[in-house]
ZAKEMAR-218594 format. One record per atom (N, C-alpha, C): residue in one letter; y, x, z. Coordinates in steps of 0.1 Angstrom, whole numbers, padded with zeros to 4 digits, always signed. Layout:
BEGIN
aYXZ ...
***
This chain:
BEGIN
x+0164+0169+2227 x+0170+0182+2223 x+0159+0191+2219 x+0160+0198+2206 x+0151+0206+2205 x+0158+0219+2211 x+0145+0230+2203 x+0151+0248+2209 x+0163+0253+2197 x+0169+0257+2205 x+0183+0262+2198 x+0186+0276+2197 x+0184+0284+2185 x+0184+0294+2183 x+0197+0299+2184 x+0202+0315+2193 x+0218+0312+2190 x+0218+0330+2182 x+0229+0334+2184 x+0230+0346+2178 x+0238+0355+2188 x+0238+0370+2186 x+0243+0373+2198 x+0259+0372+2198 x+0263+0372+2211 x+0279+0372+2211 x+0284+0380+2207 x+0293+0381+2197 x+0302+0389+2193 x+0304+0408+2201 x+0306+0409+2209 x+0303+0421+2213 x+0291+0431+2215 x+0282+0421+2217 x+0268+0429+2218 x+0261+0430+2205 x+0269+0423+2195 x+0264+0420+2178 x+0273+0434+2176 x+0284+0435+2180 x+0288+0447+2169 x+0283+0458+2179 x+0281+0461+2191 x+0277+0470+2198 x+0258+0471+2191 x+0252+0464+2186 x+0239+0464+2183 x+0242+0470+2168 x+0254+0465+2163 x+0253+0469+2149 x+0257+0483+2145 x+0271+0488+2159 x+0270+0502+2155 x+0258+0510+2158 x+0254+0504+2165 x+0241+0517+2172 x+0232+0514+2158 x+0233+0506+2152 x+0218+0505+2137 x+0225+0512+2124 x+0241+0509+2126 x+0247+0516+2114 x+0243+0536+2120 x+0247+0537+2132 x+0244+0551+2136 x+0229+0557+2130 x+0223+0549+2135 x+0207+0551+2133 x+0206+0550+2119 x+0208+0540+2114 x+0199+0537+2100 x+0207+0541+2090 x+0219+0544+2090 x+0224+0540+2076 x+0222+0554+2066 x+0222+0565+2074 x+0219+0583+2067 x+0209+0586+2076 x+0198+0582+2083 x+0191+0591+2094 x+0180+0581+2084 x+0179+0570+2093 x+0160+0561+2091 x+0158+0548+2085 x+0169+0550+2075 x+0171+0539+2065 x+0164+0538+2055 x+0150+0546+2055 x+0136+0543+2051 x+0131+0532+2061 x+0128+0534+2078 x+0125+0531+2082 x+0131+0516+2084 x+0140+0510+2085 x+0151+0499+2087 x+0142+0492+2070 x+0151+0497+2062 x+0142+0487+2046 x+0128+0485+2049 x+0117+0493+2054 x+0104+0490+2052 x+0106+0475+2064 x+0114+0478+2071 x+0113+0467+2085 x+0115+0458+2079 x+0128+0457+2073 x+0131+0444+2065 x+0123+0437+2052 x+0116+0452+2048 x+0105+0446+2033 x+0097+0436+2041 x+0089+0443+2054 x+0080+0435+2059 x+0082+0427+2070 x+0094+0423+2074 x+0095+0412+2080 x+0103+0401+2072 x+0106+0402+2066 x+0110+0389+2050 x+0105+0391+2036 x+0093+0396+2036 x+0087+0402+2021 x+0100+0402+2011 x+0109+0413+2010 x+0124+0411+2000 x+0117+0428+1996 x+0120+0426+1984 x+0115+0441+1975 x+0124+0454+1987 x+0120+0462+1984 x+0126+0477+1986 x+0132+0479+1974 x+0147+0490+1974 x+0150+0494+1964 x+0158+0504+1968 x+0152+0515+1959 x+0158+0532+1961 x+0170+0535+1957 x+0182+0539+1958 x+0193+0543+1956 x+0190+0562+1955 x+0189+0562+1938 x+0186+0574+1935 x+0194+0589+1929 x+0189+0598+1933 x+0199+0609+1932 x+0191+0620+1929 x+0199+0629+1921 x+0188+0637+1915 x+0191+0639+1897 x+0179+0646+1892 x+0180+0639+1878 x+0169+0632+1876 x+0172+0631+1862 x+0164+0623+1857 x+0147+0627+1863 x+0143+0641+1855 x+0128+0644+1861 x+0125+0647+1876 x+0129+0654+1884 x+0133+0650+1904 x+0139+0640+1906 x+0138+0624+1902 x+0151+0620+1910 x+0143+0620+1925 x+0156+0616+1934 x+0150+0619+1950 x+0158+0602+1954 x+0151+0598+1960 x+0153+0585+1971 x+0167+0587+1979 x+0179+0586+1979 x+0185+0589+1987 x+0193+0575+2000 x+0188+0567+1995 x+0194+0554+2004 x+0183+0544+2002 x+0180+0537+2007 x+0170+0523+2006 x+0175+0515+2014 x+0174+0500+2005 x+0181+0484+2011 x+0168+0477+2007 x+0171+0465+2005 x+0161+0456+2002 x+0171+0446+1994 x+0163+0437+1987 x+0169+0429+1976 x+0162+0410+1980 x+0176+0402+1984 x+0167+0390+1986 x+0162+0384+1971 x+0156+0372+1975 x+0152+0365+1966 x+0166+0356+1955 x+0175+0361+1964 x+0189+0352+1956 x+0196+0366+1947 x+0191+0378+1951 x+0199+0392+1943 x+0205+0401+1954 x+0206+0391+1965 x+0219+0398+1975 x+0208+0415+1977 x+0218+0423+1982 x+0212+0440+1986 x+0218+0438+2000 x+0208+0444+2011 x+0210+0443+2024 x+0203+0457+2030 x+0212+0465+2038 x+0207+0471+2046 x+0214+0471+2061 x+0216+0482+2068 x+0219+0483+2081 x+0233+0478+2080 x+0238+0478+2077 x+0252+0473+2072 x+0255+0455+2069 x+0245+0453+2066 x+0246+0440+2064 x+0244+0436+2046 x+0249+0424+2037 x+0255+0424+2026 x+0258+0433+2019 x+0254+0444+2010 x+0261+0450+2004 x+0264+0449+1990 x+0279+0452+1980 x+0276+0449+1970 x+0271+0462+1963 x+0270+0460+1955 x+0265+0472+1944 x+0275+0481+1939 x+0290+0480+1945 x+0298+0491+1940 x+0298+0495+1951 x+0294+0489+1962 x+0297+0497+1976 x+0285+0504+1984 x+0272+0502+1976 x+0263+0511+1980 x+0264+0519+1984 x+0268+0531+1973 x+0270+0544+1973 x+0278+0553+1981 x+0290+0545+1991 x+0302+0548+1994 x+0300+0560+2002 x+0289+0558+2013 x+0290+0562+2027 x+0284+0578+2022 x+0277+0580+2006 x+0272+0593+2008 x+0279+0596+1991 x+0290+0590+1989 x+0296+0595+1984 x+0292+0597+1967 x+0279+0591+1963 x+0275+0584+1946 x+0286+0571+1945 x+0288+0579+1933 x+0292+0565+1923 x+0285+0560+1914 x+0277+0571+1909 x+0264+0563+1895 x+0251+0557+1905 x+0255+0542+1906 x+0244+0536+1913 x+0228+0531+1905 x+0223+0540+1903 x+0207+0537+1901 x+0198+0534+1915 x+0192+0522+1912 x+0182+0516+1918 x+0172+0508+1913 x+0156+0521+1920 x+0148+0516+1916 x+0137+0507+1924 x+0129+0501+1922 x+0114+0496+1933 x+0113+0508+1936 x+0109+0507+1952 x+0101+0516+1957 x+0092+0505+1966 x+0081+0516+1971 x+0071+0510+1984 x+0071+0518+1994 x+0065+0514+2003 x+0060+0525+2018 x+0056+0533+2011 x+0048+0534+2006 x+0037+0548+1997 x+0048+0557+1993 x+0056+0552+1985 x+0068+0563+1977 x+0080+0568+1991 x+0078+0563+2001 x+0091+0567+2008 x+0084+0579+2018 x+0069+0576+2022 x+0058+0583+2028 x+0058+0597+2019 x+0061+0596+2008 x+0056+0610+1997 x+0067+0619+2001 x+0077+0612+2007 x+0092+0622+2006 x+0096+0629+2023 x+0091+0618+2029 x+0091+0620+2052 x+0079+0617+2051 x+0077+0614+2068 x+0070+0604+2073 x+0078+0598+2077 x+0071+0583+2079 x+0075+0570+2084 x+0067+0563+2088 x+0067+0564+2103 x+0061+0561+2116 x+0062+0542+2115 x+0051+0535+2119 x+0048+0522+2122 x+0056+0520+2138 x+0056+0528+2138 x+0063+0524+2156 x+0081+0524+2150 x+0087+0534+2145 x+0099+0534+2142 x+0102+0521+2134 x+0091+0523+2122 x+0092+0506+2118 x+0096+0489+2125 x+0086+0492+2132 x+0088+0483+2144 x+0100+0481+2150 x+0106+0494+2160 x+0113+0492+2163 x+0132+0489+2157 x+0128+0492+2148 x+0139+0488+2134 x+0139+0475+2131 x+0129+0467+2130 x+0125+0456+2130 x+0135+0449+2141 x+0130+0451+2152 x+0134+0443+2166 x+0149+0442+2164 x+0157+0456+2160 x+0172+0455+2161 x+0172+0445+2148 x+0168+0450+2139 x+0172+0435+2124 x+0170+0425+2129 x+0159+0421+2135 x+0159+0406+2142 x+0167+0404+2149 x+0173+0408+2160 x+0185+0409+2168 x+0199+0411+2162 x+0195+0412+2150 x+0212+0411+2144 x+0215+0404+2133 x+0201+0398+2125 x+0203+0384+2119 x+0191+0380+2122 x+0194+0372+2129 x+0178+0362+2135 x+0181+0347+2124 x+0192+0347+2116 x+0189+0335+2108 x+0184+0335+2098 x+0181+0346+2095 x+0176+0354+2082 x+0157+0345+2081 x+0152+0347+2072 x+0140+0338+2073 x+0127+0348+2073 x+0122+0356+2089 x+0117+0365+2088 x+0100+0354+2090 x+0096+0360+2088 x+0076+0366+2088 x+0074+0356+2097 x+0060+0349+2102 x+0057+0341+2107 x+0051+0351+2119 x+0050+0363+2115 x+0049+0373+2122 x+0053+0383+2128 x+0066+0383+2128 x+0075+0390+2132 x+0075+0386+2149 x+0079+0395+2154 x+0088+0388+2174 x+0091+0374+2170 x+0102+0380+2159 x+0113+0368+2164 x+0103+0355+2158 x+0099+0355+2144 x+0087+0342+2141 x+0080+0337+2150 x+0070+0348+2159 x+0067+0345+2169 x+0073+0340+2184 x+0080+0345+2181 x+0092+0337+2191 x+0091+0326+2195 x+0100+0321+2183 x+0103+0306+2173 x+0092+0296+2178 x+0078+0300+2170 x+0067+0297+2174 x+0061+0292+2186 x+0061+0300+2192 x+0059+0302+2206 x+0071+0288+2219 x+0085+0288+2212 x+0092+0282+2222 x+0090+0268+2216 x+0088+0261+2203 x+0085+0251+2201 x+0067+0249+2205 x+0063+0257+2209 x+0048+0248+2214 x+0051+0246+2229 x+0059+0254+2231 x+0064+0257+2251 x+0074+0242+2254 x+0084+0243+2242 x+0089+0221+2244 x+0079+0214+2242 x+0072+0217+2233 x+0060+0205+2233 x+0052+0203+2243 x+0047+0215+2251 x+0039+0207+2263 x+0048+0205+2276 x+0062+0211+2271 x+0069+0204+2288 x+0071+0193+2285 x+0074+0188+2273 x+0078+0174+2270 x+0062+0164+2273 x+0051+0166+2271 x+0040+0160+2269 x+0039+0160+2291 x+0042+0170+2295 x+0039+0172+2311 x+0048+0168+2318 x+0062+0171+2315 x+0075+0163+2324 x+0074+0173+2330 x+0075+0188+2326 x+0077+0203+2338 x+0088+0208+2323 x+0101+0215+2329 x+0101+0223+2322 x+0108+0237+2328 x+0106+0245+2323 x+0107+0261+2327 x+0125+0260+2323 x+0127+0270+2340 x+0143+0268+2341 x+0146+0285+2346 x+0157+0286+2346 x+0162+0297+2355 x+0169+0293+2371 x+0165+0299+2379 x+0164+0302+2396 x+0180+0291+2399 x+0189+0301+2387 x+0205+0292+2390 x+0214+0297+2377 x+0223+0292+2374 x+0229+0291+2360 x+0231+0305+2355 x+0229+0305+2346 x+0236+0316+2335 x+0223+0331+2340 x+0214+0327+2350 x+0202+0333+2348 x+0192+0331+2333 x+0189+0343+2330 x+0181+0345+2320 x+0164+0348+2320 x+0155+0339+2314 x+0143+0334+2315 x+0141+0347+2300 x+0130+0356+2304 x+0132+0367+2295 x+0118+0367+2287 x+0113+0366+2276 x+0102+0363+2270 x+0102+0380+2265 x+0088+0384+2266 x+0080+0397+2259 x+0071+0398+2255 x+0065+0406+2241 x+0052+0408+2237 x+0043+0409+2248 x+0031+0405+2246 x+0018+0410+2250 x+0014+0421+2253 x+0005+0422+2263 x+0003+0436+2264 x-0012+0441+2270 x-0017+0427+2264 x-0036+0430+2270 x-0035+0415+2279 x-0051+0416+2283 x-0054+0409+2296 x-0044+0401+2303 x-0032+0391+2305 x-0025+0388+2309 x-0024+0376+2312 x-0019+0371+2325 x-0013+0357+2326 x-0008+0348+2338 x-0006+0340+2339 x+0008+0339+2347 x+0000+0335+2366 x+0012+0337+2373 x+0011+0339+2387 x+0022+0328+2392 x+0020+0319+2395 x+0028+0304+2406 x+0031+0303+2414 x+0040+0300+2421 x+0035+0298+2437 x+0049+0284+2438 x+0045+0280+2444 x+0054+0268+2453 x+0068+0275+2458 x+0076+0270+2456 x+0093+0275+2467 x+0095+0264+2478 x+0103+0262+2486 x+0105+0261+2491 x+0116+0245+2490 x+0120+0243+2477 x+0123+0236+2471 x+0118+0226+2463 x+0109+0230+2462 x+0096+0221+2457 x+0093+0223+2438 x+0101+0232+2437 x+0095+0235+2424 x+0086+0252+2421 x+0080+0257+2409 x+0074+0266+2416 x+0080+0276+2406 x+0078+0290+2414 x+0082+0305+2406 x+0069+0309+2400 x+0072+0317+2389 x+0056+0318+2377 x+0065+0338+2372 x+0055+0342+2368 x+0058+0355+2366 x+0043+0356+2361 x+0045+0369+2351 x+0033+0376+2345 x+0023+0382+2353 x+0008+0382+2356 x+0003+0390+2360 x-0005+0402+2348 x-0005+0410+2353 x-0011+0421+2344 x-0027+0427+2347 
***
C-alpha cells in the first residue's frame, strides 16, 4: 500500500472554503493569486477597471496551463468573473507581484498563509515541489520507504487518532521512549 492522499471531508471543505471566499474573494485576492502563481507557477491575471489610461487591478485569478481561471472560488468561467463586484466588461490582463505591490502591499507571510488554505482546499491540484503540501508528499513517501526497509511503522496511540505533521522550526528532533506495550512514543524536541 502506498501514501494516500485524501481531501478534506465535505464539511470542513466548505467550512475552509467559506472562510477563503470571506477572506479572498474582495479583501486579499492579491494575496490568494500570488499564492497560487507561486505554488503551481499558473500566470496571474488582473480583472481590470478603470479606463483605459488608470486602469486599476480590481480582482486577480490565475490561469492554468489548460485556460481554466481559478481563484478563491474555485473554477471560474469568464462570464462569471465579474459577478461578485458587479463588472460586466471583463478585461484581463498579466500581472506580477511587482504590479499588485505598486497598488497595496502584499506581505510574504499573508502569501503564505493563503497558500496553506489553497493547499487545503485543492491538494490535487499539481502544486510546487516546494510548497507544504509538495513537501509533504515528499516527505511521507521517504517516511514508507524507510518503515518499509526497517519493519517500524509510525501509528496513532488508538484508532481515528491523528499523527499531525508541521513545518520546521530550527534545531529540532525527535524524543522515544519505550511504553509499556512494547512499542515506543516519539514526539518533537525543540
Amino acid at each position: 500500500m502506498s501514501t494516500k492522499l485524501e481531501k478534506l471531508d465535505r464539511n470542513n471543505w466548505e467550512s475552509l472554503h467559506n472562510l477563503a471566499t470571506i477572506m479572498y474573494l474582495d479583501r486579499q485576492c492579491y494575496e490568494f493569486a500570488a499564492a497560487l502563481n507561486q505554488g503551481l507557477g499558473w500566470e496571474m491575471k488582473g480583472l481590470m477597471t478603470g479606463s483605459i489610461v488608470e486602469p486599476v487591478i480590481r480582482h486577480v485569478l490565475v490561469r492554468s496551463p489548460y485556460g481554466k481561471l481559478r481563484d478563491e472560488r474555485g473554477i471560474v468561467s469568464e462570464t462569471d468573473i465579474g459577478k461578485p463586484f458587479e463588472i460586466n466588461k471583463i478585461i484581463l490582463r498579466s500581472v506580477t507581484l511587482e504590479d499588485l505591490r505598486k497598488v497595496r502591499p502584499v506581505y510574504d507571510e499573508a502569501i503564505q498563509q493563503a497558500s496553506i488554505k489553497a493547499q487545503a482546499l485543492w491538494p490535487e491540484l499539481p502544486w510546487n515541489e516546494n510548497t507544504f503540501h509538495g513537501k509533504t508528499l515528499a516527505f511521507m513517501n521517504d517516511l514508507e520507504a524507510i518503515c518499509r526497509k526497517h519493519g517500524v511503522w509510525i501509528r496513532a496511540p488508538y484508532p481515528m487518532a491523528q499523527i499531525i505533521l508541521d513545518k520546521a522550526y530550527g534545531d529540532e528532533g525527535f524524543r522515544i521512549s519505550p511504553s509499556l506495550t512494547g512499542q515506543y512514543l516519539f514526539d518533537r524536541v525543540i
